[in-house]
C-alpha positions in Angstrom: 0.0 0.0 0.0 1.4 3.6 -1.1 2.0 5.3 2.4 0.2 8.7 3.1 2.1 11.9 2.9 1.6 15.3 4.4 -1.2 17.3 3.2 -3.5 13.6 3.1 -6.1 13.5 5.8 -4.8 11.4 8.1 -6.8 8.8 9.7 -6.7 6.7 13.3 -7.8 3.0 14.0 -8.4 1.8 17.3 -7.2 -1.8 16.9 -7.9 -4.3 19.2 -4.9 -6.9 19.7 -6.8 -10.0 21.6 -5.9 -11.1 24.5 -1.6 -12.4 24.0 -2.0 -14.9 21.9 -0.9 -13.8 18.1 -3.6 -16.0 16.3 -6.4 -14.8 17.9 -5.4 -11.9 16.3 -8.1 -10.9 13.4 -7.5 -10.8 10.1 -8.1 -6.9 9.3 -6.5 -5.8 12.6 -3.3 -7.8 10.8 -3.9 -6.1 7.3 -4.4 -2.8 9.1 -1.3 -3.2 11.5 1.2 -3.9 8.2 -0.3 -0.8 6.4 0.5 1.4 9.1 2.8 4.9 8.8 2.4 4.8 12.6 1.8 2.4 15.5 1.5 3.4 19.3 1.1 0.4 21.0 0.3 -0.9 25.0 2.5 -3.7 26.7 -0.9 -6.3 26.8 -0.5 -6.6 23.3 2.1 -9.2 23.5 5.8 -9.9 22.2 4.7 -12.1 19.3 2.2 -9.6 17.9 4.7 -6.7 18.5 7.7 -8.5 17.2 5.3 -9.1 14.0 5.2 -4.8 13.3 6.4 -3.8 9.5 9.8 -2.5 9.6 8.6 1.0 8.2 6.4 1.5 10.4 7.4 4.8 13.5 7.0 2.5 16.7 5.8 3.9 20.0 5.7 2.0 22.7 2.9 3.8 25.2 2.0 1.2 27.8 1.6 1.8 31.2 2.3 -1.3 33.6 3.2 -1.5 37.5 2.2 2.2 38.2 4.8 3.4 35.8 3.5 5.2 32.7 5.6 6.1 29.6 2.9 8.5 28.8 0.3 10.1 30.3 -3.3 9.5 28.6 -3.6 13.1 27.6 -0.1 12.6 25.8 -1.0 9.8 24.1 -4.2 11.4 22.7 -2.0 14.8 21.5 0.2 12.4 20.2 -2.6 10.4 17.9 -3.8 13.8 16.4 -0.5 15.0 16.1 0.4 11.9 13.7 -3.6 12.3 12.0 -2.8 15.7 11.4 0.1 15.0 9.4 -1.5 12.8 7.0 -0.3 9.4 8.7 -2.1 6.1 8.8 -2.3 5.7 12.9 -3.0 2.8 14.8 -3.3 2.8 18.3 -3.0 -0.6 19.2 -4.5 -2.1 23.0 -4.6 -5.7 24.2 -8.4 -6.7 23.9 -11.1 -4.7 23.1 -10.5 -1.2 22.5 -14.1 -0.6 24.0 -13.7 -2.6 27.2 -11.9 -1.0 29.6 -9.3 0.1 27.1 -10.0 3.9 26.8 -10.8 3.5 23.8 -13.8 5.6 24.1 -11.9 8.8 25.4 -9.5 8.5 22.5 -12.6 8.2 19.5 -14.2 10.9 21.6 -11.6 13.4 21.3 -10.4 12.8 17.7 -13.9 13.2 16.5 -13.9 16.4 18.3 -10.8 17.6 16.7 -12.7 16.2 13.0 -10.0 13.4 12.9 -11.4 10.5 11.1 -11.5 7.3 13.5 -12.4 3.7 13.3 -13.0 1.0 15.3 -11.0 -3.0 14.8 -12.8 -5.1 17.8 -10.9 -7.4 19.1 -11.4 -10.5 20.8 -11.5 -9.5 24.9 -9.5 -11.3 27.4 -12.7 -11.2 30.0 -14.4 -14.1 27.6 -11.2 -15.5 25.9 -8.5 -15.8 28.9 -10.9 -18.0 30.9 -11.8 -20.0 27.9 -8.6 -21.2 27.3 -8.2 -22.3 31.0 -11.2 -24.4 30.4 -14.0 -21.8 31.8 -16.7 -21.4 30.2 -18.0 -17.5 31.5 -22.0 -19.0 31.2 -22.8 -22.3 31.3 -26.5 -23.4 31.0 -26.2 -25.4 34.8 -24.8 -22.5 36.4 -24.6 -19.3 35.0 -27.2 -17.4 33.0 -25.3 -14.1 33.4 -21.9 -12.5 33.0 -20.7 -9.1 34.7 -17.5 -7.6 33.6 -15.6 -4.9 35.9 -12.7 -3.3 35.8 -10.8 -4.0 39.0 -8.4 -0.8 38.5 -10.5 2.3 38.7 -9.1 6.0 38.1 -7.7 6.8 41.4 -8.6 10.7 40.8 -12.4 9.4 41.1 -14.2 11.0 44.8 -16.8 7.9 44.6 -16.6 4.3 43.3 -18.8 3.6 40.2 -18.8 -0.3 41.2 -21.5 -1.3 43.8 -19.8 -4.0 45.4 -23.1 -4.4 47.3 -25.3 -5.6 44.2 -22.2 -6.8 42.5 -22.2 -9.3 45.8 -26.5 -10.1 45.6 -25.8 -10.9 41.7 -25.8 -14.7 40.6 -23.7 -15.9 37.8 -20.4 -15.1 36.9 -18.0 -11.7 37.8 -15.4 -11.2 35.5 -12.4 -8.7 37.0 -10.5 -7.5 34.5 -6.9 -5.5 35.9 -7.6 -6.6 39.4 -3.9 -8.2 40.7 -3.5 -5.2 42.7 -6.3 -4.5 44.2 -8.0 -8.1 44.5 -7.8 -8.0 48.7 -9.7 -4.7 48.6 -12.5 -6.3 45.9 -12.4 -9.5 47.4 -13.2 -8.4 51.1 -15.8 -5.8 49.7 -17.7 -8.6 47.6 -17.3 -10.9 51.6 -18.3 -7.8 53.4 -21.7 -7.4 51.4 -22.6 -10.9 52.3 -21.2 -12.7 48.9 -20.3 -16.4 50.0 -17.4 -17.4 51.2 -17.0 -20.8 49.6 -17.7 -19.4 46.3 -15.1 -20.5 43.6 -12.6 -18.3 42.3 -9.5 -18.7 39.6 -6.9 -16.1 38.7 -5.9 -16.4 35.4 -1.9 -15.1 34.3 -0.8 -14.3 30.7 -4.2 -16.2 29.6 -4.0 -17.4 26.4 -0.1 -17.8 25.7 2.7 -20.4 26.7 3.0 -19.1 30.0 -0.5 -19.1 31.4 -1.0 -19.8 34.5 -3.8 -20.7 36.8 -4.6 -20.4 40.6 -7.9 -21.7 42.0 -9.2 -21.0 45.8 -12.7 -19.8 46.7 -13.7 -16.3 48.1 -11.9 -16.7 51.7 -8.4 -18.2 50.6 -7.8 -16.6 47.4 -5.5 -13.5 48.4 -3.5 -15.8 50.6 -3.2 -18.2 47.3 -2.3 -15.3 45.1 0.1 -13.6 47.6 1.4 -17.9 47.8 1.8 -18.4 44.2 2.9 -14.6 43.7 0.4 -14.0 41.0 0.9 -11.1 38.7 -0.8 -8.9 36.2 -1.8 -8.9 33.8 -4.5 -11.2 35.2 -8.5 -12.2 34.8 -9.9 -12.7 37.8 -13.1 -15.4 38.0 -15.7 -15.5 40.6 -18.5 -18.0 40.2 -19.5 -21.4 39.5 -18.1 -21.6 36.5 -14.7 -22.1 37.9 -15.2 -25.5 39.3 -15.4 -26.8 35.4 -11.2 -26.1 34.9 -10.6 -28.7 37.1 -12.3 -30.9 33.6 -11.4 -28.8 31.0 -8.3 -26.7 31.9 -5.1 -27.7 30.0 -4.1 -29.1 33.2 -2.2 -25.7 34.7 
């Protein structure tokens, strides 16, 4: 593909990069990645699939991981109408979804505003995918009618929580934490402390999806002595539900 050139209206894709592993990469988030003048990319996205950029392509590496951040958000977003403005094919690349719990929606929200043409690559999420591959289904028909996804890493600037741990804890079904290594005792005793049952199975899920997965199971009461045991790390889905107990048939043996 002829590259754009200044004076060319730019134009940004919000790829989604899956959840690690490089097939579950989709086929036009590939053909866009390769066609890229530009690529700013977060850590989640994996070494395979970031090992995998065209050699033309500018590389920008704007993760943030363990509190330390390359670039602020408002950096990154200066930095993607910066590039559009030049006439530059610009993908921002994030692991997952762009649209769950990616910012994704900031980003679209303020190129639009600036008249920056945007669009949208899915990708698969690591809330449905990463238990998957460590044989948990996130519904089941004996057990869970219902899936809830929150983010267990809110913006610490915020006065108030947006999660209600309190209905979160009534709800049947499965809870999905997405980003929630660091804080898990804090979401873990609020889910106990609104009367959510002790002996209800958990798993925490590591690198889901690639070589080095890694699984710990426990239930509500043990499983931040388990993790701070088997030293769990981010990035890492956290399960809560039913569900769970079916890894112990069709996990990959973890």
């Amino acid at each position: 593909m002829k590259k754009r050139t200044k004076g060319y209206g730019g134009k940004v894709f919000l790829v989604g990069a899956g959840p690690g592993d490089p097939e579950l990469l989709t086929k036009k988030a590939e053909r866009i990645i390769k066609e890229a003048d530009i690529i700013l990319y977060d850590q989640l996205v994996g070494d395979e699939i970031i090992k995998s950029f065209p050699d033309e392509a500018e590389l920008i590496n704007v993760g943030k991981h363990a509190g330390l951040h390359k670039f602020e958000q408002d950096d990154i977003t200066r930095m993607l109408i910066k590039h559009a403005r030049e006439g530059k094919m610009v993908v921002r690349l994030k692991g997952g979804d762009p649209y769950l719990f990616g910012r994704g929606g900031e980003e679209a929200e303020a190129l639009a505003a600036e008249g920056i043409e945007v669009e949208v690559i899915p990708g698969i999420t690591s809330a449905i995918a990463v238990p998957a591959c460590a044989g948990i289904p996130v519904t089941h028909r004996d057990c869970a009618s219902m899936v809830t996804f929150v983010t267990g890493h809110e913006d610490p600037t915020k006065e108030k929580s947006a999660l209600d741990w309190s209905l979160l804890a009534k709800m049947s079904g499965t809870l999905v934490v997405l980003m929630g290594v660091k804080g898990i005792e804090c979401n873990v005793n609020a889910l106990l402390r609104h009367g959510k049952n002790p002996e209800t199975p958990v798993a925490l899920i590591e690198r889901g999806t690639t070589d080095e997965q890694k699984v710990t199971t426990g239930v509500l009461r043990n499983i931040v002595q388990l993790a701070k045991s088997a030293g769990v790390k981010p990035p890492a889905v956290m399960v809560i539900g039913d569900v769970v107990k079916l890894h112990e048939t069709l996990g990959r043996g973890e």
